[in-house]
N, CA and C of each residue as an Amber inpcrd file, in Angstrom:
protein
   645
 148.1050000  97.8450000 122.4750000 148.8750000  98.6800000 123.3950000
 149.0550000  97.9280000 124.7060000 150.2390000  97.8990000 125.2950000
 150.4750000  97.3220000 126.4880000 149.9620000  98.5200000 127.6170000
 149.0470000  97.1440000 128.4200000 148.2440000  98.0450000 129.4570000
 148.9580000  98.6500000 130.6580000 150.7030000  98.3340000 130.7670000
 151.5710000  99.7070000 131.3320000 151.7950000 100.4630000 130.9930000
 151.0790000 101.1210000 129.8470000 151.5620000 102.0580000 129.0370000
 150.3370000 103.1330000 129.5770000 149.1580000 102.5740000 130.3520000
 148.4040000 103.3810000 130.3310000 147.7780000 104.2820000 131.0630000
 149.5020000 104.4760000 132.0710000 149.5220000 105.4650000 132.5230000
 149.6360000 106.5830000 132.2920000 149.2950000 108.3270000 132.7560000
 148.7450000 109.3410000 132.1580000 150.4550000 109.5160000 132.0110000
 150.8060000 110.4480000 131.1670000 152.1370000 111.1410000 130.8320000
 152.1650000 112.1650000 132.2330000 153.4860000 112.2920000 132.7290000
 153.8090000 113.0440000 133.6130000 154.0420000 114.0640000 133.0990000
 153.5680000 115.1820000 134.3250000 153.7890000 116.6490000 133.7960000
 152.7480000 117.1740000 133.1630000 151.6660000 116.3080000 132.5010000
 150.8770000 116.9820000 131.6930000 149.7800000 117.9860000 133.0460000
 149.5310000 117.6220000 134.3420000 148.7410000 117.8740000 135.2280000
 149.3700000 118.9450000 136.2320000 148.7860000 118.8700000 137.4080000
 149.6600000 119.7130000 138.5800000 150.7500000 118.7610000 139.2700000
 151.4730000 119.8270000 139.7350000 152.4110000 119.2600000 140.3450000
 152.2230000 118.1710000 141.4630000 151.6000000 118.4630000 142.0980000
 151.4170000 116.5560000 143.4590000 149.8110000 117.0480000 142.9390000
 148.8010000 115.6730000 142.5010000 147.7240000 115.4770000 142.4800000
 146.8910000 115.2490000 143.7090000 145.4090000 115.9560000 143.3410000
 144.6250000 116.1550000 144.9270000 144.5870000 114.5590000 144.9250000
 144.1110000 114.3670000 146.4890000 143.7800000 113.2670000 146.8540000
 142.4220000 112.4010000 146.2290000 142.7950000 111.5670000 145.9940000
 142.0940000 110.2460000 145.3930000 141.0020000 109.4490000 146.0490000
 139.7380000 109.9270000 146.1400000 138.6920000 109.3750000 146.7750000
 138.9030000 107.9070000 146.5150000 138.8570000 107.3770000 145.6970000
 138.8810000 105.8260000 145.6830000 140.3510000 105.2000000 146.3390000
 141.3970000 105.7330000 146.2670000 142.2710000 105.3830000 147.0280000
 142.1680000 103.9090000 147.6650000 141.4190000 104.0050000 148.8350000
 141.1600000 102.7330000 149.4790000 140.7180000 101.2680000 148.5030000
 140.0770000 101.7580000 147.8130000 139.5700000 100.6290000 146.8440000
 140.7070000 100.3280000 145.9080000 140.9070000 101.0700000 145.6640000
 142.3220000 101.0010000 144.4110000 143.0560000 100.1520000 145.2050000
 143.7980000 100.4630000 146.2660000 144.9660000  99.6300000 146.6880000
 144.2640000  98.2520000 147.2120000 142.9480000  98.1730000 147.6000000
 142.3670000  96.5110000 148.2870000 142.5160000  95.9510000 146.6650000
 142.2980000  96.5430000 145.5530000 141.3970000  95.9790000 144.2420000
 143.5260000  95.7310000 143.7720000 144.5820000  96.4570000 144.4290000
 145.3970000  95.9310000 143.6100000 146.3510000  94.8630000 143.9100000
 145.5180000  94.7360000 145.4110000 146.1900000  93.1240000 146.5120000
 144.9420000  92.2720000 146.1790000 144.3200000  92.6060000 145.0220000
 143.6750000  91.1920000 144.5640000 142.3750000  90.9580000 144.8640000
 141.8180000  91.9710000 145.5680000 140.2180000  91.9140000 146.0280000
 139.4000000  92.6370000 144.9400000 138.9240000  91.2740000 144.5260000
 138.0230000  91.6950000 142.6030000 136.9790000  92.3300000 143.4890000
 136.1910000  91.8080000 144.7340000 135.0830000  92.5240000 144.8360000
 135.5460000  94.1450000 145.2760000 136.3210000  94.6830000 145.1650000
 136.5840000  96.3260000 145.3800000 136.8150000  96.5180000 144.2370000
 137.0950000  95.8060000 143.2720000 137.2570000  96.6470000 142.0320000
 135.9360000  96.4700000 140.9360000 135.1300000  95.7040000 141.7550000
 133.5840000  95.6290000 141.0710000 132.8980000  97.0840000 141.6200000
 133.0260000  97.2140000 142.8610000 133.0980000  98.9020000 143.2430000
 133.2440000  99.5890000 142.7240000 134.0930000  99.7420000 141.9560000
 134.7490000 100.9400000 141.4850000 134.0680000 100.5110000 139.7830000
 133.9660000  99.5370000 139.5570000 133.1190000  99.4460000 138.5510000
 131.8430000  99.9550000 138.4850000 131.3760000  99.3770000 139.4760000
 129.8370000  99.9100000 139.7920000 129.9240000 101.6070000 139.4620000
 130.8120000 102.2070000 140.4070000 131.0350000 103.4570000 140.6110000
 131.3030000 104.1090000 139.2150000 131.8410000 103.8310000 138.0300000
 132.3460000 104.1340000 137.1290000 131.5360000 103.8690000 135.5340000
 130.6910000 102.8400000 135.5850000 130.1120000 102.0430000 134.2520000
 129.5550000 103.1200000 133.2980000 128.7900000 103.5810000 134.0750000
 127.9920000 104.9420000 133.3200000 128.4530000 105.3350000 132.6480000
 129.3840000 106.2890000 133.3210000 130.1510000 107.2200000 132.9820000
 131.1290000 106.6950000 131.9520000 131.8090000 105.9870000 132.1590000
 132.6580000 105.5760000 131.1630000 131.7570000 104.9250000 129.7980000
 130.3200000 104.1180000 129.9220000 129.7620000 104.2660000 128.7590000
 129.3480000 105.4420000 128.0270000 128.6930000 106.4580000 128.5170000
 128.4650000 107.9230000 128.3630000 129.9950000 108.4290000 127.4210000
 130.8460000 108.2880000 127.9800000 132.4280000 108.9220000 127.3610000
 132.4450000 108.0860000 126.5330000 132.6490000 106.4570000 126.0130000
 132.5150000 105.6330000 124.9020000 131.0830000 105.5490000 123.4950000
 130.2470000 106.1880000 124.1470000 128.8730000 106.7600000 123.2270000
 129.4250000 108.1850000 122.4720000 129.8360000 108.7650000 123.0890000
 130.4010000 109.9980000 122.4050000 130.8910000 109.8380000 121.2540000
 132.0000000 108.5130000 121.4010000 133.2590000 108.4680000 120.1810000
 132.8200000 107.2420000 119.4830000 131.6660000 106.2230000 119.7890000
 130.8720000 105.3470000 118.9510000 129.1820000 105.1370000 118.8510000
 128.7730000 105.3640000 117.9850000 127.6670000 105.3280000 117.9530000
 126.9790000 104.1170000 117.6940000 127.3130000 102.8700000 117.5480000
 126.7430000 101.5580000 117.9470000 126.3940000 100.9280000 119.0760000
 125.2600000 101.0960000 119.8120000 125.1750000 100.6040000 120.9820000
 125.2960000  99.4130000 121.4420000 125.7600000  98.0380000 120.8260000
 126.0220000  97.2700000 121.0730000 128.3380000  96.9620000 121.1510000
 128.4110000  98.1170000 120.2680000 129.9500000  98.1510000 119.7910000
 130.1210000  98.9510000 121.6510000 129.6620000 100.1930000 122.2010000
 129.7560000 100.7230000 122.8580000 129.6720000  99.7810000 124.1780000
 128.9010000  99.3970000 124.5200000 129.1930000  97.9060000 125.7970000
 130.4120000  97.5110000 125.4440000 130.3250000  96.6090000 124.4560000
 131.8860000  96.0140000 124.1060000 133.0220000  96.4470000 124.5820000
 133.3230000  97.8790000 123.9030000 134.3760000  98.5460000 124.6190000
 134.5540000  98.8600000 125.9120000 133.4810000  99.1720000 126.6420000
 133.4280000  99.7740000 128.3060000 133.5540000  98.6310000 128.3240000
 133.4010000  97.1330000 128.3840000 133.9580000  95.6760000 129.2650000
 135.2070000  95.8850000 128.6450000 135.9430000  96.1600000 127.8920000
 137.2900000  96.1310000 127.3190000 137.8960000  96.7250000 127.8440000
 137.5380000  98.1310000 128.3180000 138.4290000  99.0480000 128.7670000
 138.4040000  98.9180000 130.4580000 137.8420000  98.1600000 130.9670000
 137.3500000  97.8580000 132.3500000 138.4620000  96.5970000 132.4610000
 138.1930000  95.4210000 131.4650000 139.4670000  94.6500000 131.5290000
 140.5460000  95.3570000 131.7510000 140.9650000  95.7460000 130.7220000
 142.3490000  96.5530000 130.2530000 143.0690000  97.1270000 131.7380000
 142.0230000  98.0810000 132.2500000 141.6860000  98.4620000 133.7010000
 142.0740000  97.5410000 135.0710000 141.7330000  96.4200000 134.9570000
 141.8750000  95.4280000 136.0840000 143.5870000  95.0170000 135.4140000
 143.6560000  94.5340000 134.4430000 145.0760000  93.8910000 134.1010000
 146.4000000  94.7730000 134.3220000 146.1430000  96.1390000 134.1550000
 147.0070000  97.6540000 134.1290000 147.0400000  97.9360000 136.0250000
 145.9110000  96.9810000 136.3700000 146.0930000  97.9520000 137.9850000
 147.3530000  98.1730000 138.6030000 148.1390000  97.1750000 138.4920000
 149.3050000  97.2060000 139.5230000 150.3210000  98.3080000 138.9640000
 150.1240000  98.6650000 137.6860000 151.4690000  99.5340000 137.3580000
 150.6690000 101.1310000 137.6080000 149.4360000 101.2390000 138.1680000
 149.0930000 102.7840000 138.6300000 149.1260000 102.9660000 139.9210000
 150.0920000 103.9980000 139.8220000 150.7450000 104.1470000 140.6960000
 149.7560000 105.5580000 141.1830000 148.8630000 106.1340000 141.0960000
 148.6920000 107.1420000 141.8500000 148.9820000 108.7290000 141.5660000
 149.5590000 108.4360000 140.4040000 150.5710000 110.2760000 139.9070000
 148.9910000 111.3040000 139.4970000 147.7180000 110.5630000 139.1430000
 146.7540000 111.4370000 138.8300000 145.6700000 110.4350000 139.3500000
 144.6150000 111.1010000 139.4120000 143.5410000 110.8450000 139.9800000
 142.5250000 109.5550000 139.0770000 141.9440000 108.6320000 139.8860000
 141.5960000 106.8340000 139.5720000 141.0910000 107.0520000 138.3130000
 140.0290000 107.8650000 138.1860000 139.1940000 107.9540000 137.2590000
 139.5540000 109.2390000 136.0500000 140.8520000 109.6140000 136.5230000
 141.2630000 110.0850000 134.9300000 141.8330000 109.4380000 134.0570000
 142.6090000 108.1800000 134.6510000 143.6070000 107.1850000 134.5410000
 142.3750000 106.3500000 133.6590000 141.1620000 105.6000000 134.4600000
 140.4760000 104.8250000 133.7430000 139.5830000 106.0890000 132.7510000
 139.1940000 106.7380000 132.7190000 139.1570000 107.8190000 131.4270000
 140.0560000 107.5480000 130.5300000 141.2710000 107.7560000 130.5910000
 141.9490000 107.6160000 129.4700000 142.4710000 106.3640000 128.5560000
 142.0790000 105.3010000 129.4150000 142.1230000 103.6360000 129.3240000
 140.8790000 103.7420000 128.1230000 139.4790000 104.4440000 128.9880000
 138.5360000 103.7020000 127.8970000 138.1300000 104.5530000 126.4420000
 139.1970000 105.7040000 126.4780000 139.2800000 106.5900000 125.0800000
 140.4880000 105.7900000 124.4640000 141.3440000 105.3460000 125.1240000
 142.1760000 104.2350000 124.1240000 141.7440000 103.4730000 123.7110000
 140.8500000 102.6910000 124.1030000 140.1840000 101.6800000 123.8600000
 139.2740000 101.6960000 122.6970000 138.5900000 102.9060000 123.0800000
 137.4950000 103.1470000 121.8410000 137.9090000 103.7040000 120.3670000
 139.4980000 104.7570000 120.6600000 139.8990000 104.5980000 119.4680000
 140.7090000 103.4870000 118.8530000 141.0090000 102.6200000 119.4350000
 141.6980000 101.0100000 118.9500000 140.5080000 100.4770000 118.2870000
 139.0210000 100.6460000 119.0570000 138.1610000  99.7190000 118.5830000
 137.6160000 100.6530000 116.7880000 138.0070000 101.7520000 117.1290000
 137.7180000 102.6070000 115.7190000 138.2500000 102.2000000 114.7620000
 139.7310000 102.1470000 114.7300000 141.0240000 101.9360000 114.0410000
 140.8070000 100.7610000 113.4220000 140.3100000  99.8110000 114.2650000
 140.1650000  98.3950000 113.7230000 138.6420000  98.2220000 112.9370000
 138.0940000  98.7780000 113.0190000 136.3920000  99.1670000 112.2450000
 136.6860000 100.3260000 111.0740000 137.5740000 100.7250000 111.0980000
 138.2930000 101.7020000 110.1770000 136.5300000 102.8590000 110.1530000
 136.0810000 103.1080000 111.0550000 135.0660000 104.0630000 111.6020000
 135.5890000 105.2040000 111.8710000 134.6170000 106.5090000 111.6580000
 134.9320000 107.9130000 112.2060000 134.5080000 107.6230000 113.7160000
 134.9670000 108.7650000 114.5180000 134.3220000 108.7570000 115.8210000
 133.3780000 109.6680000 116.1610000 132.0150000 109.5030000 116.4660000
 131.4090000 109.8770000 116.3030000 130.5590000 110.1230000 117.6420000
 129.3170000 111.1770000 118.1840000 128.5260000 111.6110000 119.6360000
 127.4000000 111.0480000 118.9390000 126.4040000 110.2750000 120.3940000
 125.5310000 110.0550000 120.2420000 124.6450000 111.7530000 119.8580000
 123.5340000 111.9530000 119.0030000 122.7860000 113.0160000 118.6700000
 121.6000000 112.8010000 119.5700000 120.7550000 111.9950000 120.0460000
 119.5900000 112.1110000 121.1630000 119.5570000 112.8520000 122.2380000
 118.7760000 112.8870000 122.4530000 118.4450000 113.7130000 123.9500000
 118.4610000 112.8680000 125.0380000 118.6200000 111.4780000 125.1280000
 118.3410000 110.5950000 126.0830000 119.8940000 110.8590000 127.0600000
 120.9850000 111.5360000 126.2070000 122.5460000 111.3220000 127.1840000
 122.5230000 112.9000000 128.0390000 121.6110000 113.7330000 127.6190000
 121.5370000 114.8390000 128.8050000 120.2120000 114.4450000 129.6420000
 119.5400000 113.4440000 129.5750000 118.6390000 113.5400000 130.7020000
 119.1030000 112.4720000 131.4190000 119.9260000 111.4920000 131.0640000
 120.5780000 110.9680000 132.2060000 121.9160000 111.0640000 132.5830000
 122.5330000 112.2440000 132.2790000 123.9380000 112.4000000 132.7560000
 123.5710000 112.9550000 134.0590000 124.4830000 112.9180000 134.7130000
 124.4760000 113.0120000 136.2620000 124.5100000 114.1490000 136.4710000
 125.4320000 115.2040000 135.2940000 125.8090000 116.3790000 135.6950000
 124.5850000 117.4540000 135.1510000 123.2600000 116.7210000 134.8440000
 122.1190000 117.5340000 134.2240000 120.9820000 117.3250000 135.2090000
 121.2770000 118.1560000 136.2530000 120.3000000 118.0390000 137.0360000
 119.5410000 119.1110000 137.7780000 119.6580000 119.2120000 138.8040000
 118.3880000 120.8140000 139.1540000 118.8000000 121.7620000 138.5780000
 120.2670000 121.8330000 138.2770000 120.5750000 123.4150000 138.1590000
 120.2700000 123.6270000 136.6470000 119.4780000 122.3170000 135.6510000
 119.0880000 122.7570000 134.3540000 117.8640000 122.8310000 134.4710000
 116.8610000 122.6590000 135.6260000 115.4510000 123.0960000 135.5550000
 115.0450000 124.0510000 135.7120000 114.0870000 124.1190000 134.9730000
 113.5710000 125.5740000 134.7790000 112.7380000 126.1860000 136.0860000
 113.0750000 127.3540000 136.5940000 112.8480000 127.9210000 137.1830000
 111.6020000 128.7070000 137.5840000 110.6780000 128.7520000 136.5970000
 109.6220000 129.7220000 136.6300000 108.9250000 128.8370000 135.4890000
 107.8210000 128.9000000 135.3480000 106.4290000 128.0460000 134.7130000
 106.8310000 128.3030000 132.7890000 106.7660000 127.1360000 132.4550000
 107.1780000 126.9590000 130.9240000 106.2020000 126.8970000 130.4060000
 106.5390000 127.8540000 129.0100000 105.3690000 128.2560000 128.2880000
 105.9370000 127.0570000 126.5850000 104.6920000 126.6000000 126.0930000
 105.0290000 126.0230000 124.9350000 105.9870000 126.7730000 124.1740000
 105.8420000 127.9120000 124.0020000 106.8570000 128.9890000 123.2210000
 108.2490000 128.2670000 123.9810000 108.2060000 128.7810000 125.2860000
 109.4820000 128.4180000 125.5220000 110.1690000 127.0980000 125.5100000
 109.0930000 126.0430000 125.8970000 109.5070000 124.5170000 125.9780000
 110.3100000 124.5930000 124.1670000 109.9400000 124.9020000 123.1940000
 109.8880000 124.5370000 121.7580000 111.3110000 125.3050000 121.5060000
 111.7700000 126.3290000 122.2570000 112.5510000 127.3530000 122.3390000
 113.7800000 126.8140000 122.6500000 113.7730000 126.0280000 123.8390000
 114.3250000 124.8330000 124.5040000 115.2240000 124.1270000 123.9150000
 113.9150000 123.2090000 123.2560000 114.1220000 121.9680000 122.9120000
 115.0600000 122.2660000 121.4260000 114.8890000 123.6230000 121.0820000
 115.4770000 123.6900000 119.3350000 117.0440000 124.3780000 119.8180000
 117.3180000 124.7550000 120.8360000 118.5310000 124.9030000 120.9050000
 119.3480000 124.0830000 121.5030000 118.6730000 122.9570000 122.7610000
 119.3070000 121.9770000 122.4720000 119.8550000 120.9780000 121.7050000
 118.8530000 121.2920000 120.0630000 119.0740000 120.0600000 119.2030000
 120.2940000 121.1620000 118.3240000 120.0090000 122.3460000 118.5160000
 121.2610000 123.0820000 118.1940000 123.1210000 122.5960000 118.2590000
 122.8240000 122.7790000 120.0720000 124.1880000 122.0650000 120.1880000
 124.6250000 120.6860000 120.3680000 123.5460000 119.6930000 120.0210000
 124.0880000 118.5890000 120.3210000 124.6000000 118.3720000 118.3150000
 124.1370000 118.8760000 117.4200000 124.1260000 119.1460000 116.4010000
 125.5990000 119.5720000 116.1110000 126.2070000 121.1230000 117.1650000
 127.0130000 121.5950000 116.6980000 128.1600000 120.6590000 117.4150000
 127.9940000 119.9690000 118.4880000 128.5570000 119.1140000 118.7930000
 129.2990000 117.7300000 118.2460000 127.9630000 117.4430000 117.5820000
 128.4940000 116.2780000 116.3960000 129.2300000 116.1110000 115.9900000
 129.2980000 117.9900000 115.0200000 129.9540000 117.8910000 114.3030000
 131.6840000 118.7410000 114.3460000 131.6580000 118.8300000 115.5250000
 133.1250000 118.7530000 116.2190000 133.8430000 118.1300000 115.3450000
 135.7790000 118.4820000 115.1370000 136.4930000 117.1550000 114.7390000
 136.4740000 116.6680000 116.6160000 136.6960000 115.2310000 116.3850000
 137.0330000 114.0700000 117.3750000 137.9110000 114.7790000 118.5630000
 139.1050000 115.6050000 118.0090000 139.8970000 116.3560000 119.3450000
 139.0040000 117.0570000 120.1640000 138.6550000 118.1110000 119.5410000
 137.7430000 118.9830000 120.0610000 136.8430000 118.6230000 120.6380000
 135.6460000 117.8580000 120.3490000 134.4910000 117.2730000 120.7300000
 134.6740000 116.6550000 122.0010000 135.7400000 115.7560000 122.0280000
 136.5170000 115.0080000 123.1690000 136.8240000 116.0670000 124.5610000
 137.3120000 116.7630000 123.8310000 137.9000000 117.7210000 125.3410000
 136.5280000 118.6060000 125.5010000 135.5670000 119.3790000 124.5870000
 134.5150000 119.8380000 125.4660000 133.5770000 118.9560000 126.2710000
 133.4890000 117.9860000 126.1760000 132.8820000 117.2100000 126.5350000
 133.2050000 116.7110000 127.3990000 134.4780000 115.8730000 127.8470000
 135.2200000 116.2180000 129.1700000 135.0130000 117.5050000 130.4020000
 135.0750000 118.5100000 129.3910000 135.1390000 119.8990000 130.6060000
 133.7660000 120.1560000 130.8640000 132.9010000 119.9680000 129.9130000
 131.4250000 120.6600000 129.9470000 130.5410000 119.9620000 130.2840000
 130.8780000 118.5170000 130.1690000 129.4260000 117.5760000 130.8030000
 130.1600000 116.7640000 131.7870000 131.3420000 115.9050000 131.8560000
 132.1160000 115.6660000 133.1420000 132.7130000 116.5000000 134.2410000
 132.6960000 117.3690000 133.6730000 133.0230000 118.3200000 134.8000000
 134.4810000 118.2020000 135.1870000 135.5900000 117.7890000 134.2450000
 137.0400000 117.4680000 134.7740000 137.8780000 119.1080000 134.3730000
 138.8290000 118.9310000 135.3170000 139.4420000 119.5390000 134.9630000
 140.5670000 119.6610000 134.4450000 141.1540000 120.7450000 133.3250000
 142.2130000 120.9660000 132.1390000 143.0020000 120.3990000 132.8320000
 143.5130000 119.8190000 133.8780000 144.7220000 119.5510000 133.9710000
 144.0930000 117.4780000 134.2270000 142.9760000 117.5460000 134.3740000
 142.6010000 116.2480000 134.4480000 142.1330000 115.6140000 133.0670000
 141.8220000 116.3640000 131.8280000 141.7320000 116.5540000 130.8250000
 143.0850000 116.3340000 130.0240000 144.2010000 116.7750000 130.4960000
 145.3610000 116.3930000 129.6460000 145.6890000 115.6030000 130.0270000
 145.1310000 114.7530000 131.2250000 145.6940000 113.7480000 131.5620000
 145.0370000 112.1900000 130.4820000 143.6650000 112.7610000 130.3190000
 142.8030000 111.8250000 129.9890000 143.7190000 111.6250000 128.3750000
 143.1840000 112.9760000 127.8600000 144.0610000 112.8660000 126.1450000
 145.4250000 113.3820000 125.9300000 146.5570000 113.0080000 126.9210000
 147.6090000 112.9030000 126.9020000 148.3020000 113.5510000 125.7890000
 147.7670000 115.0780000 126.6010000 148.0620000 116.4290000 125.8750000
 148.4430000 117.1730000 126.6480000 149.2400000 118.5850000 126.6130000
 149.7800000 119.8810000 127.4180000 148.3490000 119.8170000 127.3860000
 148.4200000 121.0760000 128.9130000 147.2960000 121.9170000 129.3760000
 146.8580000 122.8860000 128.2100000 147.7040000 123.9510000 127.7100000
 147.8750000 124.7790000 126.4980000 147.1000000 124.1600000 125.3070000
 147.4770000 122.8840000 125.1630000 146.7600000 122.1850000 124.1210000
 145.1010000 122.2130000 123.9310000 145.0090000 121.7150000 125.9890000
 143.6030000 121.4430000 125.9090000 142.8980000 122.4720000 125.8990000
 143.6370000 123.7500000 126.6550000 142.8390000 125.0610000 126.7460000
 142.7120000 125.4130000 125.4350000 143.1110000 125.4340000 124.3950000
 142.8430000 125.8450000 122.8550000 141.8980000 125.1550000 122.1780000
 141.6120000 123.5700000 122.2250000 140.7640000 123.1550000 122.1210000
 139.1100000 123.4470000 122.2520000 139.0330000 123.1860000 123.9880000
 138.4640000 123.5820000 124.2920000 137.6080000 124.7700000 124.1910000
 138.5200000 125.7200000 124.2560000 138.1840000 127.8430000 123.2220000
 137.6230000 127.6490000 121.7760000 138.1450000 126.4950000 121.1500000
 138.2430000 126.4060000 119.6140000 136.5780000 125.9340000 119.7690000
 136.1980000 124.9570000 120.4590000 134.9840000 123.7560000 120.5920000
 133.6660000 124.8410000 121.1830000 134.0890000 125.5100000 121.7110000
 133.2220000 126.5900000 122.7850000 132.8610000 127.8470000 121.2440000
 133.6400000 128.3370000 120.7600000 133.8280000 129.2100000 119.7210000
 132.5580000 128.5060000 118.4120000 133.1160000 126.8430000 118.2240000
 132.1340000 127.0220000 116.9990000 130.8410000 126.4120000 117.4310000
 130.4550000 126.0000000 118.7970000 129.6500000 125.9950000 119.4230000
 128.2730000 127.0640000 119.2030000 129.0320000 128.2460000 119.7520000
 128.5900000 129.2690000 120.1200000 128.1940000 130.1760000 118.5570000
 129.4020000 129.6570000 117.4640000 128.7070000 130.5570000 116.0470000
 127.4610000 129.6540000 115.6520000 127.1980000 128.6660000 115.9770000
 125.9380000 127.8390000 115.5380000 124.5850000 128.3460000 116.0740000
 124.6680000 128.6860000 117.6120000 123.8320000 128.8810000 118.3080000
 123.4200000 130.7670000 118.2360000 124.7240000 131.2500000 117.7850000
 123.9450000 132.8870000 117.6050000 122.9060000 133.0320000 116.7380000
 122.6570000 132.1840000 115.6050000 121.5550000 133.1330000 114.6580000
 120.6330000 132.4830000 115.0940000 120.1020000 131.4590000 115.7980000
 119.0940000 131.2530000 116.4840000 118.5050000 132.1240000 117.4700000
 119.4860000 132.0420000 118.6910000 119.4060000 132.7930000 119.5650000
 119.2820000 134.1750000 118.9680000 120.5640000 135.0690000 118.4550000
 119.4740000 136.2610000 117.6670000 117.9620000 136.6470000 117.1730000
 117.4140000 135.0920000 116.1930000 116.4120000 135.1880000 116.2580000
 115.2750000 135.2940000 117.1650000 116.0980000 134.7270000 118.4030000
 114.8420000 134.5330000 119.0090000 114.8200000 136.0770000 120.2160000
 115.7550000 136.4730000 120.2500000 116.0660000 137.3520000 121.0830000
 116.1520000 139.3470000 120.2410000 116.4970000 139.2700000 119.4410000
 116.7810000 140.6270000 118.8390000 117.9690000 140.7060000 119.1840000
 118.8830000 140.1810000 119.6740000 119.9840000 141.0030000 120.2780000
 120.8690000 139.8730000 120.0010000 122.2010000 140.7570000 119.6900000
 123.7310000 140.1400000 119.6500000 123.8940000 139.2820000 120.9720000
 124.6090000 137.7630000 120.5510000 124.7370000 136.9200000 121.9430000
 126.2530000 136.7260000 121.6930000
């Protein structure tokens, strides 16, 4: 794929996009100053490995791609122009990337299943600690419904999985989301409902069990 192409589709988002924290870096990194766009690397690596672990489960295949899609990224700079926000743009660079690198491995796409990608995602932090003194009952209680949904997660198809995962652990929003998988909003909101829905039928007869009560 030619890396002018990898700009988000217009229209899929709001009408004028909020302002662009990286901004400044973007435009030094697109008059040629690599060290601002090592910035924005720095700023970005994680995360964009975290989003490439999702859709490959080889951890050595998964580096590969985040330097690929980071290339891809530096070579594409000059034709982004700004219509959506830095890091939905390189979002959607390194889900191209990872399904090219699929296509060519003739591989499903697949979420890491461990527990190691919610204790270091960024977006899992005080507001998932527990509040009041944990009882083994409950730690075990915990731990089995997390392996619940990373389970029901898995086994997402690839659309679906993609966009909850976007909304629910990146924290983007549907209109930054269609930007990423260069889809209507409508699209992603159905998704999303669809991903949340069989989510949630996995996790009731547990939760029933553990509760007595309809969830």
């Amino acid at each position: 794929m030619d890396e002018s192409s990898e700009r988000p589709a217009q229209g899929a988002g709001s009408a004028s996009p909020l302002p662009d924290e990286d901004r400044p870096l973007v435009e030094r990194a697109q008059a040629g100053d690599t060290r601002a766009f090592e910035l924005l690397v720095l700023k970005y690596q994680r995360r964009v490995e975290r989003l490439v672990a999702r859709m490959i489960r080889d951890p050595a295949l998964v580096e590969e791609v985040t330097q690929e899609a980071f290339i891809r990224a530096w070579r594409a700079l000059r034709q982004f122009r700004g219509d959506a926000q830095f890091y939905t743009w390189l979002y959607r660079i390194a889900v191209n990337t990872a399904k090219k690198a699929l296509l060519e491995l003739k591989r499903m796409p697949q979420t890491r299943s461990d527990s190691a990608e919610a204790e270091d995602d960024e977006t899992s932090g005080a507001k998932d600690e527990p509040t009041t003194a944990e009882t083994p009952e409950s730690e075990l209680a915990a731990r089995e419904i997390a392996e619940a949904v990373h389970a029901a997660v898995e086994d997402l198809p690839p659309e679906l999985r993609e966009a909850v995962t976007l909304r629910e652990i990146d924290g983007l929003s549907y209109e930054e989301i269609a930007n990423v998988m260069n889809s209507p909003i409508g699209t992603v909101r159905s998704r999303i409902f669809r991903a949340r829905e069989a989510i949630a039928s996995r996790l009731r007869p547990l939760l029933e069990h553990r509760s007595g009560k309809r969830w």
